[in-house]
Steps between C-alpha positions, in 0.01 A plus 500: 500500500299757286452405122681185507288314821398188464160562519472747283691286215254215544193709460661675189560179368159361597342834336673447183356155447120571609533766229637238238269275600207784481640621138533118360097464639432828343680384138290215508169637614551802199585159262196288604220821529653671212628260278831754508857387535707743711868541615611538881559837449136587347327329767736641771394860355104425522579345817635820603272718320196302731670513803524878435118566369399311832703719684341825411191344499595444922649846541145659293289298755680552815526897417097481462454319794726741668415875381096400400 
């Protein structure tokens, strides 16, 4: 089965529109707390660029809870 499984299309599918759904929430959130119009693509890329910053942020913590 591999790539193409059933299971695995559905949750790619099901991943794609949570993310839609969490950029279109983001677009408006950014429009009503900012008073800023922005494209899909703009508030995919701070979407992104969050995801990322809370990512190091997990990786910095875990390492100090780890090696201190």
């Amino acid at each position: 089965m591999g790539l193409y499984d059933p299971i695995f299309l559905f949750w790619e599918s099901i991943s794609k529109m949570v993310e839609e759904k969490f950029i279109q929430e983001l677009k408006q959130f950014i429009k009503n707390e900012c008073d800023k119009d922005v494209s899909l693509q703009e508030a995919s890329e701070i979407a992104n660029g969050l995801v990322g910053w809370y990512d190091l942020l997990a990786k910095i913590y875990h390492r100090t809870k780890t090696n201190g």
